[in-house]
C-alpha positions in Angstrom: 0.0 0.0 0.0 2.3 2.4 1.3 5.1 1.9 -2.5 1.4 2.5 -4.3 0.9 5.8 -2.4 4.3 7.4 -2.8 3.9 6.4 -6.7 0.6 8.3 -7.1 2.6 11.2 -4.9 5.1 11.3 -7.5 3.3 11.0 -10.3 1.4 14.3 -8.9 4.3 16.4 -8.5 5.6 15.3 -11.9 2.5 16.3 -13.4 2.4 19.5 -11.8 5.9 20.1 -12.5 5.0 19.9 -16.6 2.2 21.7 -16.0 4.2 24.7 -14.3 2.2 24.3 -11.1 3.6 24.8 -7.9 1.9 23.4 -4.3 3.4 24.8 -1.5 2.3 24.1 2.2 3.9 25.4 5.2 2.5 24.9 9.2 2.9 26.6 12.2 2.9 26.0 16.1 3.1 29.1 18.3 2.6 28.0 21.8 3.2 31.0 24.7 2.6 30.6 28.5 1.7 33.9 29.9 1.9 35.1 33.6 -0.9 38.4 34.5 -0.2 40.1 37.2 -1.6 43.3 35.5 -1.6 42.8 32.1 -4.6 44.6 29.8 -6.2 46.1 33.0 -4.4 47.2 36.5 -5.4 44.9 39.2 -7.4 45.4 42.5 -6.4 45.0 45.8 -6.6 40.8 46.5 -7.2 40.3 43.1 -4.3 37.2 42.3 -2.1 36.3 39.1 -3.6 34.8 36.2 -1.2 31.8 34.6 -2.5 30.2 31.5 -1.0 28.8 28.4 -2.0 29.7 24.8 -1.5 28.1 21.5 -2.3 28.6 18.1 -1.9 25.7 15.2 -1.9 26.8 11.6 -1.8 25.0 8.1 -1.7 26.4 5.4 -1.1 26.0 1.5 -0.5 27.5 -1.8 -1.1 27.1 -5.0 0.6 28.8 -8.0 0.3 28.5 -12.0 0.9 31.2 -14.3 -1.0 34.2 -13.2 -3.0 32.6 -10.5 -2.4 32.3 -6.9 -5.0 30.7 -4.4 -4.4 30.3 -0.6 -6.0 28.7 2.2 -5.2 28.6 5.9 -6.9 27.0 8.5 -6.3 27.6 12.3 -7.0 26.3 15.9 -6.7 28.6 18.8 -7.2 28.6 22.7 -5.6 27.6 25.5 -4.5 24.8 27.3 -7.5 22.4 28.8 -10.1 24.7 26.7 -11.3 21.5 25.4 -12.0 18.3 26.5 -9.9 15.0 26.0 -12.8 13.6 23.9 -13.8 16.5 21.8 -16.3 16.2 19.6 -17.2 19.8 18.4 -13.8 20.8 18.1 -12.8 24.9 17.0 -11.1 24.9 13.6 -11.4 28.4 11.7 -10.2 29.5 8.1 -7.8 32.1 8.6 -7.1 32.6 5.0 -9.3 31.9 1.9 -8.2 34.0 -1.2 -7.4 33.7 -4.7 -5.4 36.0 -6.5 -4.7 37.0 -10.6 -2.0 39.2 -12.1 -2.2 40.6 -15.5 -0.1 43.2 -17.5 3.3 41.4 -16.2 2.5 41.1 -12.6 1.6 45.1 -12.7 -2.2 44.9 -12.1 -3.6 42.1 -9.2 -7.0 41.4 -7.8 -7.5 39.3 -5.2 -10.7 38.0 -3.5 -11.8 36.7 -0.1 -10.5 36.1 3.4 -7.1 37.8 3.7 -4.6 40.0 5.7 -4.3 44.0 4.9 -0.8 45.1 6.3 0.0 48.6 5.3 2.8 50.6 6.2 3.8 50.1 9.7 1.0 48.2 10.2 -0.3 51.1 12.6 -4.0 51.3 10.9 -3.8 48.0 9.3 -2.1 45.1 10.3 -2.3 41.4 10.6 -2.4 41.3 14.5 -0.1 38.2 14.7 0.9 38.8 18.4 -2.9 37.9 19.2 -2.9 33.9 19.0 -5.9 34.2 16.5 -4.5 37.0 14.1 -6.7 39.7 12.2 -8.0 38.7 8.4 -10.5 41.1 6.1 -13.4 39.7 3.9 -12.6 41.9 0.8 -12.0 42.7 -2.3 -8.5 44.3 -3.1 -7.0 45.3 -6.6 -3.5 46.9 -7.2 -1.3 48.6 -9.6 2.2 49.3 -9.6 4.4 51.4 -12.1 8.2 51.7 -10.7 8.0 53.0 -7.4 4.3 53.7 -7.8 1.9 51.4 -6.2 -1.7 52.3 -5.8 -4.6 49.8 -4.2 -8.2 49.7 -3.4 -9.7 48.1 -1.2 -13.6 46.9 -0.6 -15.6 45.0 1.7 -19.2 44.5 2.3 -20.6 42.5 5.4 -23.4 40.8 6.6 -24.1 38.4 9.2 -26.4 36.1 7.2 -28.2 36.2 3.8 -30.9 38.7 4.3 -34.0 39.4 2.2 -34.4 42.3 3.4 -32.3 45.6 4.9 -31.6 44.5 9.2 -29.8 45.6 11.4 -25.6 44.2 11.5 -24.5 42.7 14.4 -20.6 43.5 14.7 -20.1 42.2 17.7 -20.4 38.7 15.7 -18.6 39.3 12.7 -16.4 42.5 11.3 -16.3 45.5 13.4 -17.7 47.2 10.2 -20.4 46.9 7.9 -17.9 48.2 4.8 -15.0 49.8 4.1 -14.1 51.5 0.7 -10.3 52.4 1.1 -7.3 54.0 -1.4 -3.7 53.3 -0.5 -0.6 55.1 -2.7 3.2 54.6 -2.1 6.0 56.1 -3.6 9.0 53.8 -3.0 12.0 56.7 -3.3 14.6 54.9 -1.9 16.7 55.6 -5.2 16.7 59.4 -4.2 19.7 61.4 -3.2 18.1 61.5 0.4 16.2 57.6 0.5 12.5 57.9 1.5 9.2 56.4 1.2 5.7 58.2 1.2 2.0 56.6 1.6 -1.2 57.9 1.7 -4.3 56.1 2.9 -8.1 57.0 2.8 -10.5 55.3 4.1 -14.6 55.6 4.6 -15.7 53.0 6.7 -19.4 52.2 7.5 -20.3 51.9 10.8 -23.4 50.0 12.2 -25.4 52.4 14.6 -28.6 50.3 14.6 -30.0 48.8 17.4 -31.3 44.4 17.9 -34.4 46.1 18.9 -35.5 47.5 15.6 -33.9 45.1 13.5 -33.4 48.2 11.6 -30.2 49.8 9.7 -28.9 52.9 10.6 -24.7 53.6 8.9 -22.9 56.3 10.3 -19.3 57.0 8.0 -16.4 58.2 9.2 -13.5 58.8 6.9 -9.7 58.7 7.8 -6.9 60.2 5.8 -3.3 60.4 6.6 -0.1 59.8 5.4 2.7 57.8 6.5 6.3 58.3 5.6 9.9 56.8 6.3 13.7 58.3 5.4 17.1 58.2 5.8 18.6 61.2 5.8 22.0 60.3 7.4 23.1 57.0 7.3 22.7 54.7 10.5 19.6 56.6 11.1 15.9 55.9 10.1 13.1 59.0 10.7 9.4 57.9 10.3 6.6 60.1 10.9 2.7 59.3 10.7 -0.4 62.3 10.8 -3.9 61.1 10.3 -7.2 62.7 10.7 -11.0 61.2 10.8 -13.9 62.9 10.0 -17.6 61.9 9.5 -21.2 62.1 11.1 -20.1 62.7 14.5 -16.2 62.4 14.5 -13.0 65.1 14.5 -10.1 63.7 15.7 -6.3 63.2 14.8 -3.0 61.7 15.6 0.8 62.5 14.7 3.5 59.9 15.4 7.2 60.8 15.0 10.2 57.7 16.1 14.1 58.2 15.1 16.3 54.6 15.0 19.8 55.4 14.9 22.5 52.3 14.7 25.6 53.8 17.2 27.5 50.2 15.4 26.9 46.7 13.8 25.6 45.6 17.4 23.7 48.7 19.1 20.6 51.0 17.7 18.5 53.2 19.6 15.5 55.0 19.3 12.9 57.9 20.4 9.4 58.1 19.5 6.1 60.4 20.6 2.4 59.6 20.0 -0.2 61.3 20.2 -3.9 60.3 20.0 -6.6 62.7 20.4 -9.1 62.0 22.6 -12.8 63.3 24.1 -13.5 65.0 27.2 -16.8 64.3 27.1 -18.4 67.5 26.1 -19.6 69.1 22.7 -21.8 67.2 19.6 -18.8 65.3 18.2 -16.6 62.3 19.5 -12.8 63.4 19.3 -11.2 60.4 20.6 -9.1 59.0 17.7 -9.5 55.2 16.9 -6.5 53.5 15.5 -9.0 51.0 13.7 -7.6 47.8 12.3 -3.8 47.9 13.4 -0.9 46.0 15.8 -1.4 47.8 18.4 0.7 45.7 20.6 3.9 47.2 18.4 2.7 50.6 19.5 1.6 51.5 22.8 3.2 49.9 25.0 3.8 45.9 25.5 1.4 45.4 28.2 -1.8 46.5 26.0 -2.9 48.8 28.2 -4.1 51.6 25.3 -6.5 50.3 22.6 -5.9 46.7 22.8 -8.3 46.8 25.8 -11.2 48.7 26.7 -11.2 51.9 28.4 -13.1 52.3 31.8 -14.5 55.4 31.2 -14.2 57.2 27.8 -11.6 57.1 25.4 -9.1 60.2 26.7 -7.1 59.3 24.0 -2.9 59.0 24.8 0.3 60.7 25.0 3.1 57.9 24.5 6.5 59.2 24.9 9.3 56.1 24.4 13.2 55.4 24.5 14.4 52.4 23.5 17.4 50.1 22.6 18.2 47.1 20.9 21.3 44.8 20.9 22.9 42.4 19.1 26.1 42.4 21.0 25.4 38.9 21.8 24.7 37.5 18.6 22.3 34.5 19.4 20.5 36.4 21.7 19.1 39.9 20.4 17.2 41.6 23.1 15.6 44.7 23.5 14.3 47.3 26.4 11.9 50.3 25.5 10.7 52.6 28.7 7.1 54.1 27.9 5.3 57.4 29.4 2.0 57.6 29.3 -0.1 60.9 29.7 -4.3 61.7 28.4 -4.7 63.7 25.3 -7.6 65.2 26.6 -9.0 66.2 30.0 -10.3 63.6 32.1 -14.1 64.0 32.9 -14.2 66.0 36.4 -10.6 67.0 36.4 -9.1 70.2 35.2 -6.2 69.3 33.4 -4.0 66.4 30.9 -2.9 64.0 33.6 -0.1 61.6 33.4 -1.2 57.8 33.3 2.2 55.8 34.1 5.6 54.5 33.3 5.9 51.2 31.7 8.9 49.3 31.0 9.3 46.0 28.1 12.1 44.0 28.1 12.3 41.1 25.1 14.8 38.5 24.0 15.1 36.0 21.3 16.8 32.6 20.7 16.6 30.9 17.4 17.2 26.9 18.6 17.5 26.1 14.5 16.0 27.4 11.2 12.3 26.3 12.1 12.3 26.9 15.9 12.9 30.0 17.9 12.4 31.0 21.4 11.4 34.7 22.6 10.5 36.3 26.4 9.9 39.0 27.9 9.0 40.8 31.1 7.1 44.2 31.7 5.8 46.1 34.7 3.5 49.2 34.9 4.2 51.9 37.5 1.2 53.7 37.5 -0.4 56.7 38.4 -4.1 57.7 40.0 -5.6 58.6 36.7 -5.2 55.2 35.5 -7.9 54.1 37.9 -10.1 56.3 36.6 -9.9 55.6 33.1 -9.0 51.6 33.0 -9.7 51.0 37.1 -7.6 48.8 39.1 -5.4 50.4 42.1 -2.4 52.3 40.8 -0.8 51.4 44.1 -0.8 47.9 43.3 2.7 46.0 41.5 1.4 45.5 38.6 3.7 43.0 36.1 3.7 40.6 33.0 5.8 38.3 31.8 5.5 35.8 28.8 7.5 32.7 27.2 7.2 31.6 23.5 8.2 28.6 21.0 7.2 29.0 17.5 7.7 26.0 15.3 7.6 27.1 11.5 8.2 25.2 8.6 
């Protein structure tokens, strides 16, 4: 049995050899055990550590021939003891379900279904791959490219069934959005005197604002536009700088991001970075906290995913994230990094007269690659915080409150 099954294996790959198609499969297992003592939210007084173990199993596989491209992933996620020995409803979810066709020598694509959208610095949009499930799109996305012109548009239309008739979307089951109609341009300028690259992003998004009650459909738009851009003036040093603004119905707000990385030698680099998100106070028509949509915000404000990876307690009073950092290499194998965070409102808190400082957070991260297909990482963080963080993600400020993490990620 076993000679007959390799022959039929072999005539398959010879066949799709002569046929100039290519299979590809390739399988991951990310498996992190995570220690919260503070982690997401401050903690109360009495309230213990949280110790638990997550892991996510991916397979995926891709097929090529000529102009087309079509890739599936499937994925199962949770933690340790989630599901019984015996399981007979066991959780497996497609990640990725797309095809993909290239015309005009690879200058114009369109691809269709599930899929990521990373963009930039992957501040807005981003494939979310420190959360163990990841972040995919249902869309359709087409793209041009001339030189260093690239230009894509994105759409997307959601539902959470096949309705007969205009009801209400329930978001809290399916896309945060009922559609998205979104332009991306880069200019790659890296062959300039001074190297740089420029984006620009717009994006309406329609946002459900109906109630179960009703069963009825009410979309509120809000549009962002911003640009994102990235140079070298000097070399050793990387500048990147990042202003968007969102407008709609019942939304004016902004943020401006501005980080310099500058390599002191082959094993050093250090860097300085300030955020700023808008946010609302609470008083006039208009919301003016600013909503960093669809990205990684994990790489952003801060490790601990206090800010916008987690809800806020009361209102959104946006963030002020100032942030040194440094990286080494100067032990080869072993790459580490420590970034110091200082958190301070954008806007006045609700019953207090003034911006307030929120805390000081500290990450520390290292890295071990074992062999080409296995790695290890870990990291520790604490938050030092300060009374207005109870009142706008509770807890007790006095509290320790600390994180720690350890990773294996098997990819082949």
């Amino acid at each position: 049995m076993k000679p007959l099954f390799f022959a039929f294996l072999l005539m398959g790959v010879m066949t799709a050899t002569a046929q100039e198609k290519t299979l590809s499969f390739d399988a991951q297992l990310r498996t992190r055990a995570e220690y919260r003592n503070g982690a997401l939210f401050p903690r109360n007084e009495g309230e213990g550590a949280a110790t638990f173990v997550g892991e996510r199993a991916r397979l995926g596989a891709t097929f090529r021939r000529g102009d087309l491209s079509v890739r599936l992933s499937a994925q199962h996620t949770g933690v340790w003891g989630q599901d019984p020995q015996v399981d007979k409803q066991g959780r497996v979810a497609i990640h990725e379900a797309w095809a993909r066709m290239t015309f005009a020598d690879d200058a114009f694509f369109v691809q269709l279904g599930r899929q990521r959208l990373v963009y930039d610095d992957a501040r807005l949009l981003g494939a979310l791959d420190w959360n163990v499930a990841g972040r995919t799109h249902d869309a359709l996305r087409a793209g041009y490219q001339d030189g260093p012109n690239q230009v894509h548009l994105i759409l997307a239309l959601n539902q959470n069934d096949e309705p007969t008739k205009q009801v209400w979307y329930d978001a809290a089951k399916g896309q945060p959005y009922k559609s998205m109609e979104a332009v991306w341009y880069h200019y790659d300028g890296h062959h300039q005197l001074i190297p740089f690259d420029v984006s620009v992003l717009f994006m309406n998004l329609g946002l459900e604002q109906g109630t179960a009650l009703t069963n009825h459909s009410d979309v509120k738009h809000m549009q962002t536009l911003g640009t994102h851009i990235n140079a070298t003036p000097i070399d050793g040093l990387d500048a990147t700088a990042s202003l968007y603004y969102q407008m709609g119905n019942e939304t004016s707000a902004w943020m401006a991001s501005l980080k310099a990385a500058y390599r002191l030698d082959d094993a050093w680099r250090v860097h300085a970075a300030y955020d700023y998100l808008s946010g609302d106070d609470g008083k006039g028509t208009k919301n003016h906290a600013f909503s960093p949509l669809y990205g990684t915000h994990h790489n952003f404000y801060g490790a601990m995913d206090y800010f916008y990876a987690s809800a806020w307690k009361r209102g959104n009073v946006g963030l002020q994230d100032i942030q040194l950092g440094v990286k080494s290499d100067y032990i080869g194998w072993l790459p580490m990094q420590l970034t110091y965070h200082y958190f301070a409102t954008a806007a006045k808190v609700p019953g207090q007269d003034a911006i307030l400082g929120l805390g000081h957070e500290v990450d520390y991260q290292l890295s071990y690659r074992l062999s080409p297909n296995v790695s290890l990482s870990g990291g520790y963080s604490f938050m030092l915080g300060q009374h207005t963080m109870d009142i706008v993600k509770g807890g007790d400020h006095s509290r320790w409150q600390d994180w720690g993490w350890l990773q294996v990620n098997v990819a082949i």
